[in-house]
DOVO-650526 format. One record per residue (C-alpha): x negated, y, z. Coordinates in steps of 0.02 Angstrom, whole numbers, plus 32768, in hexadecimal, padded with zeros to 4 digits. Last residue first. Layout:
REM DOVO-650526
XYZ
...
//
This chain:
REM DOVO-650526
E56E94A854D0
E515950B5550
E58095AC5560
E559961B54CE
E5EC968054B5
E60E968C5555
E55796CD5576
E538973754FB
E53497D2554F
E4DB978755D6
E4459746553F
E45097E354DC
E413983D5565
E38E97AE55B5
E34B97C854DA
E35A98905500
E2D8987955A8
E26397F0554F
E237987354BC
E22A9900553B
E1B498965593
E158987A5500
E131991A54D0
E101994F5577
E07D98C75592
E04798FE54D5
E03299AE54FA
E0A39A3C54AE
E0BA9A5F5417
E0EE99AD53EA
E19699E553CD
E227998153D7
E2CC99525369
E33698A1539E
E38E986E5306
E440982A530B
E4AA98D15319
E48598EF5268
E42C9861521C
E44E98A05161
E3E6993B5187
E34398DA518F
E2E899565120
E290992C507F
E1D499285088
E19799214FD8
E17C99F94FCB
E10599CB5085
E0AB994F5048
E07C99984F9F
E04C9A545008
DFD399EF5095
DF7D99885026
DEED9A03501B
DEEA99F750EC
DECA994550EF
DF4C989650DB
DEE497FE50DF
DF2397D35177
DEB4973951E8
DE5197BA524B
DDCF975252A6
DD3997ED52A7
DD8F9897528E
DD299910522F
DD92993751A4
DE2E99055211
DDFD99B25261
DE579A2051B4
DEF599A651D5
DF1399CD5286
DEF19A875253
DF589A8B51CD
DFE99A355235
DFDA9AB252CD
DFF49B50524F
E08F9B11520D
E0DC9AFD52AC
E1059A4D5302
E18499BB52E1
E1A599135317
E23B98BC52CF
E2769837534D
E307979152EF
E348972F5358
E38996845309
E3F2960B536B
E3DA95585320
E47594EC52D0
E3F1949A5253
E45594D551C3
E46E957A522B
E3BB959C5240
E385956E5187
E41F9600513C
E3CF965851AA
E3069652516F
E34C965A50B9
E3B696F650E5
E2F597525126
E29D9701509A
E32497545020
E32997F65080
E277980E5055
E1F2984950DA
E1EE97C55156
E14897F55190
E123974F51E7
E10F971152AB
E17D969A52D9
E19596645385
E1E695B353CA
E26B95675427
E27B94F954A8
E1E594865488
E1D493DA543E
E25993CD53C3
E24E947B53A8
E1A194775361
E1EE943752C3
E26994B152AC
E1C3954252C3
E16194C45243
E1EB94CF51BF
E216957B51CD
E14E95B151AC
E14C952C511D
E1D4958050C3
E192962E50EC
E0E396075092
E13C95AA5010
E1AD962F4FE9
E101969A4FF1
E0A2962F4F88
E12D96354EFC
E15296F64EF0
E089970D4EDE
E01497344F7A
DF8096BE4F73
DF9196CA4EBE
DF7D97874EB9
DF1D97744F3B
DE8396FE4EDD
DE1C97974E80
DE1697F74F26
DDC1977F4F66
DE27973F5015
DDF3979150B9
DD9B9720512B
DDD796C751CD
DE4B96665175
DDE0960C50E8
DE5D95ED5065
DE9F9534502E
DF33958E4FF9
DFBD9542505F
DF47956150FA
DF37961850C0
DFFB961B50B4
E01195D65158
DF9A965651B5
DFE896EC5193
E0869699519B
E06F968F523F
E0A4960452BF
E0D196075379
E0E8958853FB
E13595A6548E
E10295B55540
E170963B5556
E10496D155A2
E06A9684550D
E0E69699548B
E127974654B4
E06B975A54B6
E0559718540A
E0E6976153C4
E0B298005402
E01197FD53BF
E03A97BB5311
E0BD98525302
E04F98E85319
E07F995952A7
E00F9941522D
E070990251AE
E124991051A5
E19C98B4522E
E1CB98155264
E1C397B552FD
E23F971E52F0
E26D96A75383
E2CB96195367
E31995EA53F2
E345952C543E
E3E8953E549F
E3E395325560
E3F395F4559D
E3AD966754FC
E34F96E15577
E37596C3561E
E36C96095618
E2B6961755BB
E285967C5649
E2AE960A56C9
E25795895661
E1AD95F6564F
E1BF960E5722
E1BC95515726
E136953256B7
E0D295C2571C
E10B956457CC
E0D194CA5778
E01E9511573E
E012955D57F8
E02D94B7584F
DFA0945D57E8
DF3494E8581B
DF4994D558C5
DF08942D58D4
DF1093E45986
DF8B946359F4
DF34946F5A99
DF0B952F5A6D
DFBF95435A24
DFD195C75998
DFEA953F591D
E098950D5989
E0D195C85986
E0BA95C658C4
E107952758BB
E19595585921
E1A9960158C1
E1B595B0580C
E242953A585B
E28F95C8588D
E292961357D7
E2BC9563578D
E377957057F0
E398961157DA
E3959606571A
E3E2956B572C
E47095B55782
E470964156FC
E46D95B75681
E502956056CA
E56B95F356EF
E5D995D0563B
E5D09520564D
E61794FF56F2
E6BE958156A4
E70794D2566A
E7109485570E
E78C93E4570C
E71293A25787
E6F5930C5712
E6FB9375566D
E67C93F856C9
E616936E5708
E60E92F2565C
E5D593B1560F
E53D93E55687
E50A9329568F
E503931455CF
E49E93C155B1
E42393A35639
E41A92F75601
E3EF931E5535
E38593BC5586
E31D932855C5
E264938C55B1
E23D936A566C
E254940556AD
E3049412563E
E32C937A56A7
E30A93D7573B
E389946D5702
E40993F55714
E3E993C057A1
E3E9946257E7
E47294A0578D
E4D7940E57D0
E4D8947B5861
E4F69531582C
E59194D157CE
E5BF949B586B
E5B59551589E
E55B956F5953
E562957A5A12
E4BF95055A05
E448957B59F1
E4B895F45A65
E48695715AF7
E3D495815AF9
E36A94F65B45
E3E3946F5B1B
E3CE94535A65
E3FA93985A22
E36A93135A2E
E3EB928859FB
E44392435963
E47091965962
E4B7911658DB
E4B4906C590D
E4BC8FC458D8
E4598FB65822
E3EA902D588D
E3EC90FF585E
E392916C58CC
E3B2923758C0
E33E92A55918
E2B9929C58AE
E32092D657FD
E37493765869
E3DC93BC58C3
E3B3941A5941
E44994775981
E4B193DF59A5
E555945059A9
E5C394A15A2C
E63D94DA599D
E653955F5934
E6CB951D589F
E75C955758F9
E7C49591584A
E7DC962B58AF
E728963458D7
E6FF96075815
E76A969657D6
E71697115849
E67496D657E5
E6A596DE574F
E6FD97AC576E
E64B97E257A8
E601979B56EA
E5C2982556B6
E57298865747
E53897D3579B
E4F097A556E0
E482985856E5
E436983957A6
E40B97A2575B
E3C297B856B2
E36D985656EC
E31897EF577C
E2DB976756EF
E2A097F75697
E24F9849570B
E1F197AA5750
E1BF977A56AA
E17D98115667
E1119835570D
E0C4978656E1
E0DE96D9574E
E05F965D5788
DFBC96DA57C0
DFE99777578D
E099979E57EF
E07C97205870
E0A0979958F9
E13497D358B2
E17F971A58D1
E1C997465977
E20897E35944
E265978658B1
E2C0970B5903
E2FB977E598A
E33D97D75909
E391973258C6
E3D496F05970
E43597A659B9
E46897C258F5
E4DA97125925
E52A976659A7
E54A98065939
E57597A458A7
E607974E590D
E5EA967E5916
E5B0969A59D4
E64D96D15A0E
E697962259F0
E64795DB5A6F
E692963F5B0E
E72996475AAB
E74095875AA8
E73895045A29
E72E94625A64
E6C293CD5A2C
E70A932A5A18
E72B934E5963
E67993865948
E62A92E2596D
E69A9278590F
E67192D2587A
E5C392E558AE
E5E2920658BA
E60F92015807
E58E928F57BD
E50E921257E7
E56C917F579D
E59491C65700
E4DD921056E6
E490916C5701
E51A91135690
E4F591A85614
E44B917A5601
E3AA91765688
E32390EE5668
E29E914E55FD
E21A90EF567E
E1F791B156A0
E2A291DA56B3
E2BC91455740
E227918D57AB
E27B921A57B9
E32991E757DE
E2CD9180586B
E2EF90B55856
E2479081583A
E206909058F7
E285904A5980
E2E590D459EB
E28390DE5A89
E30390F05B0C
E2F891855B8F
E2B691E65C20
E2D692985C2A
E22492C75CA5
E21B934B5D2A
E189939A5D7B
E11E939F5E29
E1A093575E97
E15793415F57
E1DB93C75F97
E26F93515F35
E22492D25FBC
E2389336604C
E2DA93596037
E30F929E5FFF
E2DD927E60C6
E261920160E6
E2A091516106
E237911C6079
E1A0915460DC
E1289197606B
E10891D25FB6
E19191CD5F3B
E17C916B5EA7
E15A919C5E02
E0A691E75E32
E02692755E16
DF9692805E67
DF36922A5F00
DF8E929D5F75
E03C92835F16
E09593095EB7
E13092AE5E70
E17792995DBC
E220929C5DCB
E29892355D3F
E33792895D0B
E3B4920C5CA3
E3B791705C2C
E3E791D55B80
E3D191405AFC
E48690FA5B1A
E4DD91995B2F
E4D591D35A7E
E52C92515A35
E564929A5AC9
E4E992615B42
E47E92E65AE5
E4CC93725B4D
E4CE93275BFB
E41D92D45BDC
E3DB93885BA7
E42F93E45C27
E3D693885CAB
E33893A85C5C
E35C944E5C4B
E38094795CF2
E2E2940B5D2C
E277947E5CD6
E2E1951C5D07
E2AE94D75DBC
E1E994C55D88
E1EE95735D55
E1AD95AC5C92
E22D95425C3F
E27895E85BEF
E2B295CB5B3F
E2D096615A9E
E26096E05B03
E1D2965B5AFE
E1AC962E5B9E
E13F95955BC8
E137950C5C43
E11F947E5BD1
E1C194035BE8
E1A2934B5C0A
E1F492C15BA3
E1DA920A5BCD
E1FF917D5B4A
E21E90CB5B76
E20D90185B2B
E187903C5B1C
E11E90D95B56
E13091715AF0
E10591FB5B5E
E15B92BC5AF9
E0EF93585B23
E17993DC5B02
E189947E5AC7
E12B94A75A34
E11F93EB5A1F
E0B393745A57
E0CE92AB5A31
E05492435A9D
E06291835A8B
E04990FD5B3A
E00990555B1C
E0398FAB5B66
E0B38FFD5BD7
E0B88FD95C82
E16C8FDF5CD3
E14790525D61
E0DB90B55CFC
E04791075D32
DFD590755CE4
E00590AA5C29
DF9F91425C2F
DFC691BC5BE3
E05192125C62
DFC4921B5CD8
DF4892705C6C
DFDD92EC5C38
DFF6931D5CEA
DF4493265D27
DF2F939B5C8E
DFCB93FF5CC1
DF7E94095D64
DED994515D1E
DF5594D25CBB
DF5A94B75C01
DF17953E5B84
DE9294D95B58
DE9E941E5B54
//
């Protein structure tokens, strides 16, 4: 247990073992959190906050401890005042620790509270089964699920006030005071779960949306959609019985993470489903809400909530892998990365599936961005490069006889080629949230036949055409000579053909995103993901989730 104090230790061997309860559990579970070390122990749970600081929280004093633990039965009694059973000390006895006060019981309640070592919120065990969580998995949540969750938040909110004191906090520059905090904390980690890319482009996509959209979010204070919320809202803290419907575990640590948009809120949930590969439920709950609430601007913050939302959940992970006591690291950072590709995704093309196309002439660079713009998504990507040599039975590695390319590359192979590239990137949509093509594009026909595809299957389209000097191409080409694994067949003496059959995109206009690959690839592609976040807040009434 390194990192823990020796009286931590003694703590958390005491809370373990089912003997040190009153009641005597038959076995006693350990849940830790970033946090938290949470005592299961039937039909009970005991809660005991770690002693940490973390900018964002302060439990670092034994009285903030019990502060907080106070606060959290007040706050969570809200929603659900049957599981929250009150404030439970945890005294400092000479043989240990102890839930009963050493002594004379006729000693004074002063000198007892001297003998507390640490606080416990004691509460309920909810029965196993009925978690939101566990409930997706069994591929048990619908629209009666949904209903009845957004039923009692309905509820919820209506009993809540809005004041001025709360209300404050839905301004950009109160919320700014949350998202830059955001993203010092997860600098660090720049590297290790998240890329430079990412984290600049997720920032630009926020600090961009506030600039934007400042008259949206004065609309929502006067509409008094900033509420004191939940604040944590999400598919484990929600239990659903035939009977009963309760939400607990709400955010008392921090009060402006509560101090929040409903729609900042649901977002959460919302966002969690997306997790989970439910955009169907994120979808359904973030419309049944806004028709419930009678909230038809929800939609158009959603994504930038959900943007907000994944990005934090990004930084908990990668706090929580950081942990010495924490058990397997690793499997923290790969969901902090997952969740950092998600809060990217949102910033980018929010919670539609994209297409993404790189495009460009040859040698110019194109198959490497689109891998690593790939690779930053967690997308799949597919070249036409590769497709048509599949098609043709052609070794892919090797560079095709000269005698065979004029077949290889005739009118009909290549509408193949590009038939079977779109069909394989709509394809990959049903499992991903969008996908990356990587293919020359050169004739205006492939390029209409490739939107013409997009809007049958109601899919946005973006469309990047990479471009660098002259000089840079012929040399790219002129080393493919002696590249080992180059898939192109294209070389420097094909340069001149290529280049006379490459007919500019000008019929995209203001569609096509235009970059240079001048510069390194890192750079490249961060200027790729900085005009997509562009295109995404300037499209963002247009494209609120659907």
């Amino acid at each position: 247990m390194n990192g823990v104090s020796s009286l931590q230790e003694q703590l958390i061997s005491f809370l373990e073992s089912p003997a040190s309860y009153p009641h005597r559990p038959a076995e006693v579970r350990v849940i830790q959190t970033h946090i938290s070390w949470v005592f299961v122990a039937p039909p009970f749970v005991f809660k005991v906050k770690k002693p940490v600081n973390l900018g964002f929280l302060d439990f670092s004093s034994l009285e903030k401890r019990r502060h907080f633990c106070q606060r959290e039965v007040e706050l969570n009694r809200r929603l659900c005042p049957e599981v929250y059973l009150g404030v439970v000390p945890i005294y400092k006895t000479a043989s240990g620790f102890s839930f009963n006060a050493e002594g004379d019981p006729a000693a004074t309640a002063a000198m007892a509270e001297e003998a507390i070592g640490e606080y416990s919120v004691k509460m309920r065990e909810l029965p196993s089964g009925w978690f939101l969580s566990e409930l997706l998995a069994e591929g048990l949540v619908g629209e009666t699920e949904i209903n009845r969750v957004i039923s009692r938040l309905h509820r919820f909110y209506e009993s809540e006030t809005p004041r001025p004191e709360i209300e404050q906090w839905g301004t950009p520059e109160k919320l700014k005071i949350s998202t830059d905090e955001n993203f010092g904390q997860v600098e660090p980690f720049v590297g290790k779960t998240i890329s430079s890319a990412a984290l600049e482009t997720i920032r630009h996509f926020t600090n961009r949306f506030y600039v934007a959209n400042e008259k949206l979010f004065r609309e929502r204070i006067q509409q008094h959609r900033i509420l004191d919320c939940h604040g944590d809202l999400h598919l484990d803290h929600i239990h659903l019985t035939p009977e009963a419907t309760t939400i607990f575990d709400c955010i008392e640590f921090n009060d402006r993470f509560r101090f929040i948009d409903i729609a900042n809120d649901l977002a959460f949930l919302a966002m969690d489903f997306d997790f989970n590969r439910r955009s169907d439920l994120a979808k359904l709950l973030l419309q049944t809400a806004g028709l419930e609430f009678g909230d038809a601007g929800m939609l158009r913050v959603a994504n930038f909530y959900k943007c907000y939302r994944a990005f934090v959940r990004g930084k908990v992970e990668s706090i929580q892998a950081t942990e010495k006591e924490t058990k397997n690291p690793h499997e923290h950072e790969k969901q902090a990365a997952r969740y950092f590709r998600l809060a990217l995704r949102y910033a980018l093309c929010g919670s539609e599936p994209l297409v993404l196309v790189v495009m460009g002439q040859v040698g110019t660079g194109k198959t490497t961005v689109a891998k690593q713009l790939a690779s930053e998504l967690g997308w799949p990507v597919f070249s036409s490069d590769k497709i048509r040599k599949t098609l043709a039975g052609a070794l892919l590695t090797e560079r095709t006889a000269p005698e065979l390319r004029d077949k290889i590359y005739s009118e009909q192979m290549t509408k193949q080629t590009y038939k079977r590239l779109l069909e394989n990137g709509l394809a990959a949509l049903e499992t991903h949230n969008g996908v990356v093509l990587d293919a020359t594009f050169a004739s205006r026909a492939n390029r209409n036949f490739l939107r013409e595809e997009c809007n049958k299957a109601n899919v946005r389209l973006q469309l990047v055409e990479v471009d660098v000097d002259v000089a840079t191409v012929q040399a790219r080409l002129r080393a493919r000579d002696k590249s080992v694994g180059e898939i192109s067949d294209a070389r420097l003496e094909d340069f001149e053909k290529l280049t006379a059959a490459y007919e500019p995109p000008s019929e995209l206009a203001q569609d096509l995103i235009k970059i240079s690959t001048t510069n390194a690839v890192s750079d490249t592609v961060q200027g790729v993901l900085l005009r997509l976040a562009e295109k995404q807040v300037v499209g963002t009434d247009r494209r609120a989730v659907r």
